[in-house]
KEMI-15498 format. One line per field, with one value per residue (C-alpha): residue number from 1; chain; y, z negated, x negated. Coordinates in nm, 2 decimals. Last residue first. Example, Ala and Ser with C-alpha at 12.3 -4.5 7.8 and 13.67 -1.06 7.14 Angstrom:
BEGIN
nr 2, 1
kette A, A
c2 -0.11, -0.45
c3 -0.71, -0.78
c1 -1.37, -1.23
//
This chain:
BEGIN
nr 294, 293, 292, 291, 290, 289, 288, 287, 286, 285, 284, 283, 282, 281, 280, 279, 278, 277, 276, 275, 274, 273, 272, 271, 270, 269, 268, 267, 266, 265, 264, 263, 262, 261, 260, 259, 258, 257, 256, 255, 254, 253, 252, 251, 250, 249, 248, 247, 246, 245, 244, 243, 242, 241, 240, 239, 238, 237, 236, 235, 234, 233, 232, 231, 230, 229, 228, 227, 226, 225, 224, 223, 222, 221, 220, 219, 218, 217, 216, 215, 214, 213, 212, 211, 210, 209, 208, 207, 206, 205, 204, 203, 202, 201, 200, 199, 198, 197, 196, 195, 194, 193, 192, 191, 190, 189, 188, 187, 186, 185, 184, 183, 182, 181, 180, 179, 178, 177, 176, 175, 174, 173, 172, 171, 170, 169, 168, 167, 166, 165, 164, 163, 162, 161, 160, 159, 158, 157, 156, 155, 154, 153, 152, 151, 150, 149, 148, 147, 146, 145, 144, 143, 142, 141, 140, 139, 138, 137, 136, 135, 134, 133, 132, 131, 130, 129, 128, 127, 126, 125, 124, 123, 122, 121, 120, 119, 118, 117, 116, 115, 114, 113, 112, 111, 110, 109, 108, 107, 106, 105, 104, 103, 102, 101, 100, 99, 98, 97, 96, 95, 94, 93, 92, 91, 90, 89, 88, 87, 86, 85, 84, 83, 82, 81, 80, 79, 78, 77, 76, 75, 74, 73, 72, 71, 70, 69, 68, 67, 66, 65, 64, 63, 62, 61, 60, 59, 58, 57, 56, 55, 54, 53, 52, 51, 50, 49, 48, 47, 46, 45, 44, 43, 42, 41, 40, 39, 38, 37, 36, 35, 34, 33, 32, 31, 30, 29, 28, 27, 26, 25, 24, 23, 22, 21, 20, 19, 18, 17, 16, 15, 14, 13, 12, 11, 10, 9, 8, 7, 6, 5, 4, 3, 2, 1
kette A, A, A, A, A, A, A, A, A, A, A, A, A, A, A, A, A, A, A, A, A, A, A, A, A, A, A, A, A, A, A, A, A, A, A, A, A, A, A, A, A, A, A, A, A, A, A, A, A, A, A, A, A, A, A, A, A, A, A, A, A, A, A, A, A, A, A, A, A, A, A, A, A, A, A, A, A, A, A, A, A, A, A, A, A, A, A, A, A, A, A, A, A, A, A, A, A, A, A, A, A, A, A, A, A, A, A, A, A, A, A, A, A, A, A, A, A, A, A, A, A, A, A, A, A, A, A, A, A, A, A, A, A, A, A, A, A, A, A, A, A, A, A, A, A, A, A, A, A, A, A, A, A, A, A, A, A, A, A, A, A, A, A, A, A, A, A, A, A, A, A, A, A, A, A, A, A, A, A, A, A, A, A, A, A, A, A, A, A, A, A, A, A, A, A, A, A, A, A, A, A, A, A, A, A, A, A, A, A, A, A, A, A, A, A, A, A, A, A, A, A, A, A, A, A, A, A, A, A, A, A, A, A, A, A, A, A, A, A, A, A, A, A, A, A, A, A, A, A, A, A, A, A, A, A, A, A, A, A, A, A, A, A, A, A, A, A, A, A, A, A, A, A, A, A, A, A, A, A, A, A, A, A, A, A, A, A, A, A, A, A, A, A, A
c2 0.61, 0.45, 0.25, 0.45, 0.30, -0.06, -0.26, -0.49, -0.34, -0.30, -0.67, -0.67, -0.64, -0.49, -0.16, -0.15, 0.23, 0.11, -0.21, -0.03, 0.22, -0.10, -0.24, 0.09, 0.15, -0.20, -0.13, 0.20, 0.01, -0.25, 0.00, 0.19, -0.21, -0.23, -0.38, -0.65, -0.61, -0.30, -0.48, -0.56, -0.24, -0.29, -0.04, 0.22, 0.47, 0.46, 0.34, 0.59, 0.86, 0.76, 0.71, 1.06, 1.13, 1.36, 1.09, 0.80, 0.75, 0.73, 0.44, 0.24, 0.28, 0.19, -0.13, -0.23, -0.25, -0.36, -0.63, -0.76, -1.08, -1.03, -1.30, -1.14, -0.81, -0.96, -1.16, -0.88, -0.71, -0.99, -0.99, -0.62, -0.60, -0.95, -0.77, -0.50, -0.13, -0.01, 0.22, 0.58, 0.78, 1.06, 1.07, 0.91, 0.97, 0.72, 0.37, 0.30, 0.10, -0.27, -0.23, -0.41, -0.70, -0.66, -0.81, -1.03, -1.09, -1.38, -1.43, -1.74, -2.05, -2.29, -2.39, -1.96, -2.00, -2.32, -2.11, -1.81, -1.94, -2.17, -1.85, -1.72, -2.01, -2.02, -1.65, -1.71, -2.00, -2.39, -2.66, -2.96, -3.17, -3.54, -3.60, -3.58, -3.35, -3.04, -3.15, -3.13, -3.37, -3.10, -3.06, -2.72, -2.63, -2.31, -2.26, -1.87, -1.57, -1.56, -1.62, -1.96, -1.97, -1.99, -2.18, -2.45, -2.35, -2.49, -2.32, -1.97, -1.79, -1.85, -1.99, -2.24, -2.12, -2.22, -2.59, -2.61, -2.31, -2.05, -1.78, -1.51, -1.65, -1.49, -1.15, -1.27, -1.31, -1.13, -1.28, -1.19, -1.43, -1.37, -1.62, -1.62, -2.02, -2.18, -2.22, -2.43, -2.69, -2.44, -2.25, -2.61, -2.65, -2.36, -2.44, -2.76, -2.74, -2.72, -2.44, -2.19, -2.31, -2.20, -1.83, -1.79, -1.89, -1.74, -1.60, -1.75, -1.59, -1.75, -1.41, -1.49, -1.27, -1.27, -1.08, -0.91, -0.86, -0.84, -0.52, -0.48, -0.24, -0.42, -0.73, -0.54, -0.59, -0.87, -0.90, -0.59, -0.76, -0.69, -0.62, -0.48, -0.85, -1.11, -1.23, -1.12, -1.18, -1.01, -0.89, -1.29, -1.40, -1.38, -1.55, -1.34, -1.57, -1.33, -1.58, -1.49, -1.52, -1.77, -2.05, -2.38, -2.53, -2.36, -2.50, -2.72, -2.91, -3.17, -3.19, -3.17, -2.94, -2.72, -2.60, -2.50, -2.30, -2.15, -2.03, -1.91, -1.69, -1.59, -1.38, -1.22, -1.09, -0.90, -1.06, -1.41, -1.72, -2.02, -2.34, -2.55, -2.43, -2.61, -2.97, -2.89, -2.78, -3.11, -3.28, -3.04, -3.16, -3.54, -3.49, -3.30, -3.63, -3.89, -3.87, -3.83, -4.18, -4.37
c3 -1.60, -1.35, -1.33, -1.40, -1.77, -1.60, -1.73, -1.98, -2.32, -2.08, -2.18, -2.56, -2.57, -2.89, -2.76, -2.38, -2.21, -2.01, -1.89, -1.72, -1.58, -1.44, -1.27, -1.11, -0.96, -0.83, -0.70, -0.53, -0.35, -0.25, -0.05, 0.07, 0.20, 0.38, 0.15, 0.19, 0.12, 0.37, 0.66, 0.99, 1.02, 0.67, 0.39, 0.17, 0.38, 0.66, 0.45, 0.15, 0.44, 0.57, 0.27, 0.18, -0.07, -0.38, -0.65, -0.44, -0.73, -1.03, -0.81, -0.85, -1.24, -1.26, -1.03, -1.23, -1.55, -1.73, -2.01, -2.33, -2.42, -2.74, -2.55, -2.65, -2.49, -2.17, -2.08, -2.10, -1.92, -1.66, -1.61, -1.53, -1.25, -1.13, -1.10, -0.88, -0.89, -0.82, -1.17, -1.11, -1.34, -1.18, -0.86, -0.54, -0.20, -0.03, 0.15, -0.11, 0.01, -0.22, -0.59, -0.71, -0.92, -1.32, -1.44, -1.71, -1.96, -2.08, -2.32, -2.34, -2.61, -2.39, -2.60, -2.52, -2.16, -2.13, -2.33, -2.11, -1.81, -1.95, -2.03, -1.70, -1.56, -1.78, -1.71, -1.32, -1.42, -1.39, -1.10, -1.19, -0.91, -0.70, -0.44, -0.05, -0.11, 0.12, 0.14, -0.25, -0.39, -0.65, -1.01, -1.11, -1.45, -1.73, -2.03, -2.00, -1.86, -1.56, -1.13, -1.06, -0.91, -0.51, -0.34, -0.15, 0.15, 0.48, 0.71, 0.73, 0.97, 0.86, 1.15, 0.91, 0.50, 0.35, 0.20, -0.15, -0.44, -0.17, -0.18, -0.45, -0.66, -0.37, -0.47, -0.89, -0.97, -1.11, -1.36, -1.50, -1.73, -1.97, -2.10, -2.47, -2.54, -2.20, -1.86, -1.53, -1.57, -1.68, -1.35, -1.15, -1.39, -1.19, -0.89, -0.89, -0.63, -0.90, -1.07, -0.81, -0.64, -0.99, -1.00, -0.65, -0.41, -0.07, -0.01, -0.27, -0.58, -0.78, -0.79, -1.00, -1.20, -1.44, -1.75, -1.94, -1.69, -1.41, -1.54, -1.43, -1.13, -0.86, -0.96, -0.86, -0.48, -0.40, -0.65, -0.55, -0.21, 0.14, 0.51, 0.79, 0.97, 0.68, 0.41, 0.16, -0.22, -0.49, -0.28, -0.12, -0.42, -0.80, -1.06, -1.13, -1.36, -1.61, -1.73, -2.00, -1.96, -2.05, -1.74, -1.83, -1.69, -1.27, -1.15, -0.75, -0.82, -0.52, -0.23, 0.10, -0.04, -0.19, 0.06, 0.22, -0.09, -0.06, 0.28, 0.15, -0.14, 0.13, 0.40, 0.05, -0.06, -0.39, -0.53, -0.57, -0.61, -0.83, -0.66, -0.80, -0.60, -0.30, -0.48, -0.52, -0.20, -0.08, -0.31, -0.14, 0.19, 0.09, -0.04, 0.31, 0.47, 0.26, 0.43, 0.79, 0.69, 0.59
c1 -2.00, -2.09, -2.44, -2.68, -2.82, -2.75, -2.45, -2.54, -2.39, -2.03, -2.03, -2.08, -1.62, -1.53, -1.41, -1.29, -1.37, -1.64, -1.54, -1.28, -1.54, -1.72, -1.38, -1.29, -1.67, -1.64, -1.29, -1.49, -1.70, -1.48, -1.28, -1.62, -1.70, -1.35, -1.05, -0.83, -0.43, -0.29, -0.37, -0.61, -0.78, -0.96, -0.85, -1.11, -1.16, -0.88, -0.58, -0.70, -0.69, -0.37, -0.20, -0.23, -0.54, -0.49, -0.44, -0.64, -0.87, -0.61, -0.49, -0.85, -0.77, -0.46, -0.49, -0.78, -0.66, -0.93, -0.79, -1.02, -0.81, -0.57, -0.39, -0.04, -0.21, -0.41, -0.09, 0.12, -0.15, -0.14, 0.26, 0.29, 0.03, 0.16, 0.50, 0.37, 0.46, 0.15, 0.03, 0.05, -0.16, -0.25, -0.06, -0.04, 0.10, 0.33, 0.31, -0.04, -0.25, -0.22, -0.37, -0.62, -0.49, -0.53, -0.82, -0.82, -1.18, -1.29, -1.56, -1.69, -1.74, -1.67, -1.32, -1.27, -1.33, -1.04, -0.80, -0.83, -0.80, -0.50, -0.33, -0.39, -0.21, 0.08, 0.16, 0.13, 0.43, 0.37, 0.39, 0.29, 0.18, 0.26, 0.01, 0.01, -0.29, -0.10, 0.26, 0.22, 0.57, 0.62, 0.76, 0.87, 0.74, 0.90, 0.69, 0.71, 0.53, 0.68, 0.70, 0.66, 0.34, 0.20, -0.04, 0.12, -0.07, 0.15, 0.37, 0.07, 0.27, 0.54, 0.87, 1.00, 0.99, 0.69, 0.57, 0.51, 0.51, 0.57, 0.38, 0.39, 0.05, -0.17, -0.27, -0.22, -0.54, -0.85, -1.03, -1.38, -1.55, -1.82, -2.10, -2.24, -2.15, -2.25, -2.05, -2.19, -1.94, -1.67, -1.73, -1.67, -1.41, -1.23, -1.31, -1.14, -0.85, -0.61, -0.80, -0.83, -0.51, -0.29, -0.44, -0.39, -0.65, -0.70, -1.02, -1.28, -1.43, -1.70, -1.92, -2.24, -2.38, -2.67, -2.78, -3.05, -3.36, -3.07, -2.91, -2.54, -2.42, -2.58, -2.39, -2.04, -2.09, -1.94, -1.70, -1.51, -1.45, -1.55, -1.46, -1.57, -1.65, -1.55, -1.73, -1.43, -1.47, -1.34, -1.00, -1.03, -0.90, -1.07, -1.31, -1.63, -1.89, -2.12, -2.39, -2.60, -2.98, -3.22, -3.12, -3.23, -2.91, -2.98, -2.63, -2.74, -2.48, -2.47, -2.72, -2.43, -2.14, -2.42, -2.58, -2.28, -2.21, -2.54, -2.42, -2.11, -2.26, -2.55, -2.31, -2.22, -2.52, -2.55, -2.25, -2.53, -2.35, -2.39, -2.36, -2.10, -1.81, -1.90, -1.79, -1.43, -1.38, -1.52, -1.19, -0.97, -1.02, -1.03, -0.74, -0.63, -0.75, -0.57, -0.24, -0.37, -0.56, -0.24
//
């Protein structure tokens, strides 16, 4: 019975680290804080003045690793403290279906007030398997992944992780829900597509990756009518020019072609504030700083 019940109780301390809010301007200190957390409870500042700008994402909005880093870790710089916080919620290897079933997401809720804004970015992680993977992965057991779609469509699951029965819905379900959940809070959310994988050949102005999670969170953004900055666009307009090796060796860690270095995350950042940028209707872009990219 116990090795049943420990990865429950696993997920259920998960849960509990979220709480703490997270600064983007040091990442070695989100985790710490998180920590922190795990032992003294929500540690949520409720009598906060400011808006709350939460960053949801995978570990290409947050990385702590050596040489590497995420777009969300960085971003707060760009955005005016004396008008608005940021916290970057992000963990490495949620998909958009883990980050709520493992409780993150209400975590965020918990912490959410009428006049906050959201940031998603999802979609790295939702291909895995939707249980247990194939024999001879690397990675047998994560139970992460979506069904791929926009539609109604569930797969119901025995979860070899929690040992509990689950629901299994589509990516275009889950960002839906995202969306639904911040709007009942009174937030703003706003989709991100994912950031674009290095590129096998050179790129030109206005190449979009060829990614199916690209595709599927714009269509989500548009029948939404949710604010969308299309990340992976933007960041690819960048490389137009480079070869593959010199976007690999800029702005790519060592280890693959997914997580980005801190000149990687840089430059997502950069992507994700001009996006903000060019969106009409959305008060955000109203915080950024007066030098923050233009």
């Amino acid at each position: 019975m116990t090795k049943f019940l420990l990865p429950l109780i696993a997920v259920v301390a998960l849960s509990v680290r979220a709480a703490e809010p997270v600064s983007p301007n040091n990442s070695a200190n989100l985790d710490a804080k998180r920590d922190v957390a795990s032992k003294s409870g929500f540690l949520t500042d409720t009598n906060r003045a400011f808006p709350l700008l939460f960053i949801v994402g995978d570990s290409t909005v947050h990385n702590p690793g050596k040489g590497e880093r995420g777009w969300g870790d960085v971003i707060g710089t760009r955005f005016d403290t004396n008008k608005i916080r940021v916290e970057n919620h992000a963990l490495g290897g949620r998909s958009s279906r883990t980050f709520i079933t493992q409780g993150w997401w209400d975590n965020v809720l918990a912490a959410a007030k009428p006049g906050d804004f959201v940031l998603v970015q999802l979609g790295h992680n939702d291909g895995g398997a939707l249980n247990e993977e194939p024999p001879g992965s690397k990675y047998p057991l994560r139970a992460r992944g979506t069904i791929p779609g926009l539609g109604e469509e569930t797969k119901e699951i025995d979860n070899v992780l929690t040992q509990q029965h689950e629901t299994v819905h589509t990516y275009g379900w889950y960002l839906r829900k995202y969306i639904a959940d911040a709007r009942a809070k009174g937030l703003t959310p706003i989709l991100c597509t994912p950031i674009p994988h290095c590129p096998k050949a050179e790129v030109k102005a206005g190449d979009v990756e060829k990614s199916a999670y690209v595709k599927m969170s714009a269509a989500v953004a548009k029948n939404e009518n949710v604010p969308l900055v299309n990340l992976n666009q933007i960041t690819m307009s960048h490389y137009a020019g480079l070869s593959p090796k010199e976007i690999k060796e800029k702005y790519f860690t060592a280890a693959d072609n997914t997580h980005t270095s801190p000149a990687g995350a840089e430059l997502n950042a950069q992507s994700v504030i001009e996006g903000l940028r060019q969106l009409k209707d959305c008060p955000l872009a109203g915080y950024l700083k007066p030098d923050a990219v233009k």
